[in-house]
N, C-alpha and C positions, 0 to 999 in steps of 0.2 A: 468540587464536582466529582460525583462518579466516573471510571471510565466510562462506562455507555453515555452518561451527560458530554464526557469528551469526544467518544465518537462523533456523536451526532452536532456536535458544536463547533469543533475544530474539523476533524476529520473529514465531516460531511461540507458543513457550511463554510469556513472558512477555506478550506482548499480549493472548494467550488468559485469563488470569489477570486482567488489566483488562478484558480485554471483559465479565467477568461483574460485575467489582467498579466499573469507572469507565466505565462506557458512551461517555459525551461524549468523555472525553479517547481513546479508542481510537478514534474516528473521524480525530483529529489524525495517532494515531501510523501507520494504516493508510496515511495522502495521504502522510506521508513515507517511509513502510516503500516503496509504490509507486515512489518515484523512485531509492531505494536499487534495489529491483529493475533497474530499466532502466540503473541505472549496472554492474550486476550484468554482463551480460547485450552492452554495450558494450566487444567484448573489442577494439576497434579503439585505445582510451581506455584504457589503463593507468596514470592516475593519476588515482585520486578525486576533485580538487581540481577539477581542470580541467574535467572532463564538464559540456555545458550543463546549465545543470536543463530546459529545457524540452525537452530533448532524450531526458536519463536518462528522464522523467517521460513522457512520449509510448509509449519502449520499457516501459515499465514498463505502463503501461497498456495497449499490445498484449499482454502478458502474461495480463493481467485480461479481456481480450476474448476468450482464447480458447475457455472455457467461456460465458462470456457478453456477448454482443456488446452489450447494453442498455448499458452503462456508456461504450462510444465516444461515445454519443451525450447523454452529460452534463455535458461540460465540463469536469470533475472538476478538473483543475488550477487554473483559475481559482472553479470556484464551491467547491471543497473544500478543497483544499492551501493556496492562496492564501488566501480567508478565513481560513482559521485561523492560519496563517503571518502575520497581520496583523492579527488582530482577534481569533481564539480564537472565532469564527464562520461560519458557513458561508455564502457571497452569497445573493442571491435567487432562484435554481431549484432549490433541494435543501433538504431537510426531512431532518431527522434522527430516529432513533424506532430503541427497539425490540422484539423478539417478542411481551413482556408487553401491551403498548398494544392486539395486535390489528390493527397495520397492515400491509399488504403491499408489498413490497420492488417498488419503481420504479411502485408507485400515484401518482397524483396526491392532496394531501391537498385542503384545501378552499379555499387559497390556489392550487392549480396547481402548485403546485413537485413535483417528485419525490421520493417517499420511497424514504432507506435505511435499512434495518433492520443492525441492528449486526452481529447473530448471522448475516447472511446473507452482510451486505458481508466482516464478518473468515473464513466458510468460503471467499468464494471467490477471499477476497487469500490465505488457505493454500492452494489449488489452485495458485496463482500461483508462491507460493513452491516448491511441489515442482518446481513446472517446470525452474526455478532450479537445485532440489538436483538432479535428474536430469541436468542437462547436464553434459559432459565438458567443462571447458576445456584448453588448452593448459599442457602441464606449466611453461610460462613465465609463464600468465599472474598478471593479480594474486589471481584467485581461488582459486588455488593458494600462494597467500604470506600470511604473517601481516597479519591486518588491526587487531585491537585487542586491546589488554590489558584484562583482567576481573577487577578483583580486586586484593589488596594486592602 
């Protein structure tokens, strides 16, 4: 599959599918699905491997900013990606939560940390992703060439 076949197939549909049934763990896969984007998106970087993460992960993130700019100003790689990428935790300025609880998305809870709400962070990492699918790249580039096998 292309990445854009993955976008829209893992990134989109599957996550969507955990976001209902494993809430926690779809917070994980949003902070990397994010840096995926930015590597996306990096057509200067034609090999995967090599893209900084903090660099993927920043373009990734302006991605996410462009509906909603609250998220520049959370850290999110070190207090989201990172925690979890290390600990399957989130650091200490972000609270995790979602819809059912009654919380609102980039409240303060009662500790002060910021809440994300699952249902709101994965609509507006799918706004992100369209971005993504909407762009033309270069009929050279890698997002125009096979990125993964799926399947037997």
């Amino acid at each position: 599959m292309t990445p854009k076949e993955f976008i829209q197939g893992v990134l989109i549909n599957e996550i969507s599918d955990i976001v209902q049934r494993h809430p926690y763990l779809a917070f994980s896969l949003i902070a990397i699905g994010i840096e995926f984007l930015g590597k996306c998106v990096l057509t200067d970087h034609q090999n995967w491997h090599i893209i900084p993460p903090e660099k993927a992960f920043n373009t990734g993130l302006d991605l996410l900013t462009q509906d909603e700019p609250t998220y520049g100003t959370l850290d999110l790689r070190n207090e989201l990606r990172n925690g979890f990428a290390h600990t399957l935790l989130p650091n200490s300025k972000i609270a995790l939560s979602e819809v059912q609880h009654g919380t609102i998305h980039f409240s303060p809870n009662s500790e002060g940390k910021k809440i994300l709400v699952i249902e709101i962070f994965y609509r507006d990492f799918v706004r992100a992703c369209k971005i993504v699918l909407a762009t033309n790249f270069p009929a050279t580039d890698k997002m125009n060439k096979q990125f993964i096998r799926v399947g037997p």
